[in-house]
C-alpha positions in Angstrom: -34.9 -27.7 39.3 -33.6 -27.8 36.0 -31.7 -24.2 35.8 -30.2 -25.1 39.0 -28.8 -29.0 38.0 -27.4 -26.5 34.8 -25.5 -24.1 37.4 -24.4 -26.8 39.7 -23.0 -28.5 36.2 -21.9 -25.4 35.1 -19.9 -25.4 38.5 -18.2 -28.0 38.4 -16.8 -28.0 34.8 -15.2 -24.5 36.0 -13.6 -25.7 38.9 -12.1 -28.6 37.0 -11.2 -25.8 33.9 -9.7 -23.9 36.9 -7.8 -27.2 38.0 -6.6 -28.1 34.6 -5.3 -24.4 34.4 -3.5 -24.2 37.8 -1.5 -27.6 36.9 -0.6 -26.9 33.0 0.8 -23.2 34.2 2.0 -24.7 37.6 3.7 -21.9 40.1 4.4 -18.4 39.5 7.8 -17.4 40.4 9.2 -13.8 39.6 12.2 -14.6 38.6 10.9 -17.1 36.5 8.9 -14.6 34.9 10.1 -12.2 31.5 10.2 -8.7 31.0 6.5 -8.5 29.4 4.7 -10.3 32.0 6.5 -9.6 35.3 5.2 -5.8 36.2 1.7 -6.5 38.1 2.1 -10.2 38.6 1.4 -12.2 41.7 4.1 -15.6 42.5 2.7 -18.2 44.2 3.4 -17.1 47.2 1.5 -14.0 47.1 4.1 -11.6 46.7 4.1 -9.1 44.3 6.7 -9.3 41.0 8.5 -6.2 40.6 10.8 -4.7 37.0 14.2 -4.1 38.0 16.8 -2.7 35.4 20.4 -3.0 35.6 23.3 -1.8 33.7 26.0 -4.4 32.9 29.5 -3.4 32.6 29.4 -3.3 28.6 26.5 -1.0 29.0 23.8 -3.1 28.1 20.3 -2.8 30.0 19.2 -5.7 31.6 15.8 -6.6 32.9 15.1 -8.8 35.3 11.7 -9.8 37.2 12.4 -10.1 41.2 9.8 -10.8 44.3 9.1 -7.9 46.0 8.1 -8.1 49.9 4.3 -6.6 49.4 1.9 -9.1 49.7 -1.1 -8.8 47.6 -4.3 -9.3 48.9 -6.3 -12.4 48.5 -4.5 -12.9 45.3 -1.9 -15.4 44.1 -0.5 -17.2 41.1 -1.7 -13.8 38.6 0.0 -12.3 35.3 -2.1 -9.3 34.7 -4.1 -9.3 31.6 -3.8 -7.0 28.6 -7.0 -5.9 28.8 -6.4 -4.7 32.4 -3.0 -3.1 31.4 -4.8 -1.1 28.7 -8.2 -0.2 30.8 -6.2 1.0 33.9 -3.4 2.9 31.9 -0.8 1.2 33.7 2.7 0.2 31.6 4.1 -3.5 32.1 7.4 -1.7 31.7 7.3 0.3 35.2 10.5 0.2 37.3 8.2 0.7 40.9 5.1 2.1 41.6 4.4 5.5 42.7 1.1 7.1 44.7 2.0 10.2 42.3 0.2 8.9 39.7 -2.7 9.0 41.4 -2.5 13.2 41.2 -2.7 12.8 37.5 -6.0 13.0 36.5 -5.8 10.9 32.8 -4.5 7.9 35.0 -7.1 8.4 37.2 -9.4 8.3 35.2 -8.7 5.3 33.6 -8.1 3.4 37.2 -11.6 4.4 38.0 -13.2 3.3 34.9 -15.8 0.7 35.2 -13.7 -1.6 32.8 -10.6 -1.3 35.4 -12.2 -0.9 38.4 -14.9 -3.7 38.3 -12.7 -6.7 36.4 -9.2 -5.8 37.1 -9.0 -6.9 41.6 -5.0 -6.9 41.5 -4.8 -3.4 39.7 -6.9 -2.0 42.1 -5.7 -4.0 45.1 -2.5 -2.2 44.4 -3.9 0.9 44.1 -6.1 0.9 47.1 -3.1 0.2 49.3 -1.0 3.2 47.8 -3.8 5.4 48.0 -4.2 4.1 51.7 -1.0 4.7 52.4 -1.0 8.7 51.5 -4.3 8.6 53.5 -6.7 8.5 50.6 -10.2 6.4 50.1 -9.5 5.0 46.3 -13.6 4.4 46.5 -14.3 8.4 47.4 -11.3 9.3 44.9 -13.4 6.9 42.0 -16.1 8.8 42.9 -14.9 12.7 42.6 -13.7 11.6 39.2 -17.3 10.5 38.3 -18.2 14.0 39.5 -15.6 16.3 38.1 -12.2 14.5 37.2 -10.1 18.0 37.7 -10.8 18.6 41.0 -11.2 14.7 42.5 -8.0 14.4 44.6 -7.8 18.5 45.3 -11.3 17.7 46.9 -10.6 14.8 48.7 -7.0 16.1 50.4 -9.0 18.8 51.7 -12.4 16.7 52.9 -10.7 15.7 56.3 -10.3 12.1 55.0 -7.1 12.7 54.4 -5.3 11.4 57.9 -3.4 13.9 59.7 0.9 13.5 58.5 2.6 12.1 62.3 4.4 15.8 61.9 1.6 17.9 62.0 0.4 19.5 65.4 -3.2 17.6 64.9 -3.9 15.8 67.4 -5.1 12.2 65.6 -6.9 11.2 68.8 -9.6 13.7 67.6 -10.2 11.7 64.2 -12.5 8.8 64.2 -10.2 6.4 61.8 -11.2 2.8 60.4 -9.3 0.2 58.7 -9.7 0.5 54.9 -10.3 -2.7 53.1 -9.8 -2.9 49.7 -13.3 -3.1 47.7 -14.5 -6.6 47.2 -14.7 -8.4 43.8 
């Protein structure tokens, strides 16, 4: 009775923590948003923050924090953490995101580490959607790293859960396919 007045307590003053949070930050907007926190952040809306460098006519680089159209999923009103920039060997300086890194097996690595995979949902939220998108499970790919971290995505392009390219002459009524979902956190 006792340990379960504590959680319900315990509850409650996080919500309100949460509360008091939310309104002292308020909104995220990406163009509100500087160069060192704009790369993996979430606005308000749920629409993901992306780098974008210009050139001004006296030559001088210019960086500026836009909304991208890619919704993230489940997740709003987030500036990635440090510690999640360092444990998943991303860069806050990246101009776009690219599903090659995903063939390099240092990143990899790092993505699939329990200190990125397990406390770091918009990271791998991202991640999960590029791999998705070149037909690969990010949960199998985590796990041929686990088992041998040189031969992960060589293994998985040629296990058959790679979907068929639209160009090929395989017919992809013969594959049995299911929505991905991004794992849960």
């Amino acid at each position: 009775m006792v340990a379960s007045f504590h959680s319900f307590t315990l509850a409650i003053v996080a919500c309100a923590l949460a509360f008091c949070v939310q309104v002292t930050l308020g909104s995220i907007t990406c163009e509100n948003l500087n160069k060192d926190s704009c790369a993996f952040a979430i606005s308000s809306t749920g629409k993901r923050c992306v780098l974008e460098k210009r050139l001004q006519r006296s030559g001088e680089e210019v960086y500026t924090c836009k909304t991208s159209e890619i919704e993230a999923d489940k997740l709003k009103d987030w500036i990635e953490t440090d510690q999640c920039i360092q444990a998943c060997g991303v860069d806050r300086n990246t101009f776009g995101i690219s599903s090659d890194s995903l063939l390099e097996c240092h990143f990899t690595q790092k993505l699939c580490s329990l200190q990125c995979y397990k406390h770091c949902p918009n990271i791998i939220d991202l991640y999960f959607n590029l791999a998705a998108g070149e037909g690969v499970y990010l949960p199998r790919l985590c796990e041929e790293q686990v088992g041998n971290a040189r031969r992960g995505m060589a293994e998985i392009k040629s296990s058959g859960i790679l979907a068929p390219s639209p160009e090929s002459e395989v017919n992809s009524a013969n594959f049995m396919i299911t929505p991905a979902m991004a794992p849960a956190f």
